[in-house]
Structures are given as structure tokens and as C-alpha cells.
C-alpha positions as CSV (number, residue, x, y, z in Angstrom):
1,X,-48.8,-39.5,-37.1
2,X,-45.6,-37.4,-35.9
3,X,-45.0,-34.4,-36.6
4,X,-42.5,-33.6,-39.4
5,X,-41.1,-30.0,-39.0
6,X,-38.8,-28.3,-36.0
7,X,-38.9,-30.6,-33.5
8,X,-37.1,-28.9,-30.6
9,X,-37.4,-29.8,-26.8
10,X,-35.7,-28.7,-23.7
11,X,-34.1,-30.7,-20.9
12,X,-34.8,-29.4,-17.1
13,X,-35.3,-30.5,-14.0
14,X,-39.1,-32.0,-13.2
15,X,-41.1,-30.0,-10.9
16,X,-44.4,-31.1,-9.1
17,X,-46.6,-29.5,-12.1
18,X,-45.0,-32.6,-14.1
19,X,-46.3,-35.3,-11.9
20,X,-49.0,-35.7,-14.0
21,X,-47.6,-36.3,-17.4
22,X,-44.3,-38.5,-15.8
23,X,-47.3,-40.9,-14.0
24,X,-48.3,-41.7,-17.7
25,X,-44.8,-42.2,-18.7
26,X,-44.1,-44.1,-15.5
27,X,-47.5,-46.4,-16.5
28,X,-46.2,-46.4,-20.1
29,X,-42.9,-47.5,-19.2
30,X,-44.9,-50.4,-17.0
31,X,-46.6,-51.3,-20.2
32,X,-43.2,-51.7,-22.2
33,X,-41.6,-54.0,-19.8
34,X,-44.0,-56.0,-18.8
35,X,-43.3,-59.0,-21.3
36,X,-39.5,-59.1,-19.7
37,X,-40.8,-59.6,-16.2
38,X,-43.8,-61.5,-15.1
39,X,-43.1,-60.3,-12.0
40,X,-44.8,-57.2,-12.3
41,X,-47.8,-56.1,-10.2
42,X,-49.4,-53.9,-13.6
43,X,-52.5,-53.3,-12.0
44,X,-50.9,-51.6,-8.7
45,X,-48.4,-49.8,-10.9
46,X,-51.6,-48.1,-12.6
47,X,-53.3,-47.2,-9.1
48,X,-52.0,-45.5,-6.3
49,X,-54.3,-47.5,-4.0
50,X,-51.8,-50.7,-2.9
51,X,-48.1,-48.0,-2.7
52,X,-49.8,-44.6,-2.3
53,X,-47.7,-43.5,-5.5
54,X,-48.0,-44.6,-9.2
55,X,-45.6,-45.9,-11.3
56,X,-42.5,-47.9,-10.0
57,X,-40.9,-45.6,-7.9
58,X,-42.4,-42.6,-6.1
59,X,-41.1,-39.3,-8.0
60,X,-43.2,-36.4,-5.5
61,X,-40.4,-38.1,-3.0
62,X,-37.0,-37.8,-5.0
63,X,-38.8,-34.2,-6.0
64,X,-37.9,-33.8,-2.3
65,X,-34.4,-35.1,-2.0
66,X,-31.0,-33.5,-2.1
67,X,-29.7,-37.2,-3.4
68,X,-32.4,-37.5,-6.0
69,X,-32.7,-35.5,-9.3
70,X,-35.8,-35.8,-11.8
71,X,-34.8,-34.6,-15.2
72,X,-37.6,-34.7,-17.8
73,X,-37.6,-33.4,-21.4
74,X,-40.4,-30.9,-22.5
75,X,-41.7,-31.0,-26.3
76,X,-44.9,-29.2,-27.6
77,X,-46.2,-28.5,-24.4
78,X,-45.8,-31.7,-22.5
79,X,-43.5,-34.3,-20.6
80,X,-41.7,-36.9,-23.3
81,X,-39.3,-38.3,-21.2
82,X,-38.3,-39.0,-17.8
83,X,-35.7,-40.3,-15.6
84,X,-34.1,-39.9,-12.7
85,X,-30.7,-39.8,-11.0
86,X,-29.7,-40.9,-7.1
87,X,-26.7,-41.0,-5.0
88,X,-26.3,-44.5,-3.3
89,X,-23.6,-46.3,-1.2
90,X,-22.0,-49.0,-2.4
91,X,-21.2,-52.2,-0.4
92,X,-18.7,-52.4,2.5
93,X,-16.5,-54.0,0.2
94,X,-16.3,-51.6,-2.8
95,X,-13.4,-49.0,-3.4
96,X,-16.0,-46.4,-3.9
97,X,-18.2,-44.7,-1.0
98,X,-20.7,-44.2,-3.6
99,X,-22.1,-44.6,-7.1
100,X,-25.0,-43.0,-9.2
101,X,-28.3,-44.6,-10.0
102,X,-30.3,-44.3,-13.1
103,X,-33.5,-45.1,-13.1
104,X,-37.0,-45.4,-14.6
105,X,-35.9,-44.1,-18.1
106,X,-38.5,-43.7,-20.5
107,X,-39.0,-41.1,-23.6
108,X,-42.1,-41.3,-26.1
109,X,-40.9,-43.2,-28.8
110,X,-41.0,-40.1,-31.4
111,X,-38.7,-38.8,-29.5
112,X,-36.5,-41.5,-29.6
113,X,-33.1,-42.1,-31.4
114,X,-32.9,-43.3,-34.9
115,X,-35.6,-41.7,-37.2
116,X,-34.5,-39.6,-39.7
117,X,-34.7,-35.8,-39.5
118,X,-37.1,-33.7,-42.1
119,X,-36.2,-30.8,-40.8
120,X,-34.4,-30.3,-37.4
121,X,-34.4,-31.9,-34.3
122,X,-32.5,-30.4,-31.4
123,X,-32.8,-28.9,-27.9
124,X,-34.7,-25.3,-27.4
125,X,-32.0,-23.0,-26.8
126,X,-34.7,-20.2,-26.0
127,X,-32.8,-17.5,-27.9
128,X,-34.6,-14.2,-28.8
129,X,-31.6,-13.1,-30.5
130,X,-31.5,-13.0,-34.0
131,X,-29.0,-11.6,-36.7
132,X,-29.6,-10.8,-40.3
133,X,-26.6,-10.3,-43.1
134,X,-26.9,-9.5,-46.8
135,X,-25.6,-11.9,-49.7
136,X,-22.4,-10.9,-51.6
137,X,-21.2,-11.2,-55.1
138,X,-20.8,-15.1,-56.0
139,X,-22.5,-16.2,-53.0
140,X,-19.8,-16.7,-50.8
141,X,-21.5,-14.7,-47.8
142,X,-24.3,-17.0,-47.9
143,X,-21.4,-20.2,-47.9
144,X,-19.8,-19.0,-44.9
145,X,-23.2,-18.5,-43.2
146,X,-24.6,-21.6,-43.8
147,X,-21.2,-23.2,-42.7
148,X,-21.1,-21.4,-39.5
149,X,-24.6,-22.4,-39.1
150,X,-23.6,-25.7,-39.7
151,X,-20.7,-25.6,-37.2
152,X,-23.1,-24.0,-34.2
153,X,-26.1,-27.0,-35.1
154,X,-23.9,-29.8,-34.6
155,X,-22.4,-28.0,-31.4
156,X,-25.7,-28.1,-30.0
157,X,-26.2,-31.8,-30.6
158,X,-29.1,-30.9,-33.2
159,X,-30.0,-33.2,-36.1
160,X,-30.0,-31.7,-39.9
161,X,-32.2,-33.2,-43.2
162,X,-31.4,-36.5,-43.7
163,X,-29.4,-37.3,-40.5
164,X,-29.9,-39.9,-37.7
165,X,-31.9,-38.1,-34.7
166,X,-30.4,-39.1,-31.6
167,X,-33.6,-38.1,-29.3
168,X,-33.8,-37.1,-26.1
169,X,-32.3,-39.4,-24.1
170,X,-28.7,-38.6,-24.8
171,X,-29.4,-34.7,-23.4
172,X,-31.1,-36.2,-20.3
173,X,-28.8,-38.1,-19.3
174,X,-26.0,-35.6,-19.9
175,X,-27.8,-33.3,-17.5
176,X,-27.7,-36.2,-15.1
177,X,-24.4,-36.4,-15.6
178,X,-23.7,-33.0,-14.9
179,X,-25.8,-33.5,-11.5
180,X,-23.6,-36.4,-10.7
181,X,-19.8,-34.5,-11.1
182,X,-21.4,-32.4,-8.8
183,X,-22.0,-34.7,-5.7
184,X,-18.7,-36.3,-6.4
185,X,-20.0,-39.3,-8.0
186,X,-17.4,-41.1,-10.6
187,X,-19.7,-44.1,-11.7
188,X,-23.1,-44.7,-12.6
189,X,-25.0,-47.8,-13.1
190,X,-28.6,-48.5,-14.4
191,X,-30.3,-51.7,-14.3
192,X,-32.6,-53.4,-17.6
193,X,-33.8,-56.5,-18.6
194,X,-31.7,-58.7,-20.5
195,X,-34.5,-59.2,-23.0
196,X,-34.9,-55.0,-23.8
197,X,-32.0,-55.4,-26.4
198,X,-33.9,-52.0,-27.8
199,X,-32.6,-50.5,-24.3
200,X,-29.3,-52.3,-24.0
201,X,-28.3,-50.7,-27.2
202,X,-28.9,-47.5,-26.0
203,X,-27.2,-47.3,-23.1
204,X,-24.5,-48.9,-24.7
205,X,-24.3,-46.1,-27.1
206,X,-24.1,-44.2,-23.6
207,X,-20.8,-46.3,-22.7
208,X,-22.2,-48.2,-20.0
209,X,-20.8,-52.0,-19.9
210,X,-22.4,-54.7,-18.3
211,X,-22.0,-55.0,-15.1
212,X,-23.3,-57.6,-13.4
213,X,-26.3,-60.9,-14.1
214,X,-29.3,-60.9,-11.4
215,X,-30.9,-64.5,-12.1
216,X,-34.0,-66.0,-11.1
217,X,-35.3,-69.5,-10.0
218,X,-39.2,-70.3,-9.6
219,X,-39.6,-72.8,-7.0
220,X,-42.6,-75.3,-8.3
């Protein structure tokens, strides 16, 4: 069963120590799609044997690129989600030198959007500071602490009792984002299968659009 109290995580960039836990999201993530795409070699994905990496892509590699970022987000100790962001060029024909690439997104599906918070849910801001105040006649210092509390929660992107949690996802691909505006990029694109409507929701909560239709022909 989840867990049902503070359920805070942090988003940072993904360092070798994580290789570990993003090969089981990366074989997870395998596991989900493969009733889209028959297509998919599972058992190599699972081995590093046949590619000499697991998962789809290799993520030690892009560890090692300036034009590749890994961003992961850390909960209770381990790796919940994972995805990754890369500079490409776009064709000859394009008005843009460049675009970004998202790829091999996958978060543990507590930490997905739309549960309902118990308690909190909201990134780890690390803070040791702390402040104390005293109540006042009629309550009204306790009001305008709670309010201001209220203010700074929803500032952070944290979810209060009873609200929609909008997991992980969102803050990672913020931080990709962020990484983006930094290498000049003004457009991003991410590919999914047209049968993931779970996914296609979500991004399009994101504001991406689609984009463009890869189709497929078996040859008998």
C-alpha cells in the first residue's frame, strides 16, 4: 500500500549512483509499453548482453554529454522518476537549427498525478529554518499564519488535504525546461504511442500538441 502522510521528493539531476534504480524504471517503463508496440525486443531491454546498456536508451552515455541532461526525482530514499532531455537538429528544411527531446519518461505510479492528497505532497525544499509565533486574542494570528502558509504551499507547487496531487512529472519536466532556455532551445517534442492515452493526457496537461503521425505497414 502507499504511503499516506508527507510525501515530499526532490528533483535533481541523475548521477551515476542512480544507474541502478533508473535501469528498473527504464525495464518498468519497457513493461508498460509493451502492449502498444510489438515491436519491442523485452528480453534485450532487460539484459545488457545484445546493446551493452539496459533499458531503451543508454543513460551512463547522456550522463556524459553536454547536449544530454538526466533529471530524476528522489522520494524515500530512492529513484521514482526519470527522464531525460537532449539537444538535436532539426531537418535541413526547418526554421529552427534545433529542438529539444524528451525522452524515456517514466515515474512510479504513486507518484503520479491524480490521487488525492491526505496530507501533503510537494517537492523537498531542504529547509532547516524554522519560525515559531504565538496566537493572539480571537485567533486572528493563527488566520494570517495559516493563510500565508497557504500562499507559500501553493507557490511551491505542493498539494494540500483533499486536493488533486499533480506528481512528479510536472517538476521534472520544469527542470528540463529550465536546462533547455539555457542552450537556446525554443521547442520541445516527445514522442508516445497513440494508444498511451494515460500519457497523452499528460503531456497535454504539459501544453504539448500533436505534432506529427509515424504509421506502420507489416508486409505478409
Amino acid at each position: 500500500m502507499p504511503p499516506t502522510g508527507q510525501r515530499e521528493f526532490a528533483i535533481r539531476p541523475a548521477t551515476a549512483s542512480d544507474l541502478a534504480d533508473i535501469h528498473r524504471l527504464q525495464i518498468a517503463l519497457a513493461d508498460h509499453e509493451l502492449p502498444f508496440d510489438s515491436n519491442i525486443d523485452h528480453p534485450a531491454i532487460k539484459t545488457p548482453k545484445k546493446w551493452g546498456h539496459i533499458g531503451y536508451v543508454n543513460i551512463g552515455q547522456k550522463l556524459l554529454r553536454d547536449d544530454n541532461y538526466v533529471v530524476v526525482a528522489e522520494a524515500e530514499g530512492r529513484v521514482v522518476g526519470v527522464c531525460y532531455g537532449e539537444v538535436r537538429k532539426d531537418l535541413e528544411w526547418s526554421i529552427l537549427d534545433s529542438f529539444g527531446y524528451v525522452g524515456c519518461v517514466f515515474v512510479e505510479k504513486d507518484y503520479r498525478g491524480g490521487r488525492t492528497a491526505t496530507r501533503g505532497f510537494g517537492i523537498d525544499r531542504n529547509s532547516s529554518s524554522s519560525s515559531s509565533t504565538s496566537a493572539s486574542p480571537g485567533g486572528e494570528r493563527e488566520e494570517s499564519e495559516n493563510k500565508r502558509s497557504e500562499s507559500k504551499r501553493k507557490s511551491e507547487g505542493r498539494s494540500g488535504p483533499g486536493e488533486t496531487v499533480p506528481g512528479v512529472w510536472p517538476h521534472m519536466l520544469a527542470e528540463l525546461e529550465r536546462w533547455f532556455r539555457t542552450r537556446g532551445v525554443i521547442q520541445l517534442r516527445l514522442a508516445c504511442y497513440v494508444e498511451n492515452t494515460k500519457a497523452i493526457k499528460a503531456y497535454e496537461r504539459a501544453d504539448f500538441r500533436p505534432y506529427q503521425v509515424i504509421m506502420k505497414k507489416n508486409l505478409s
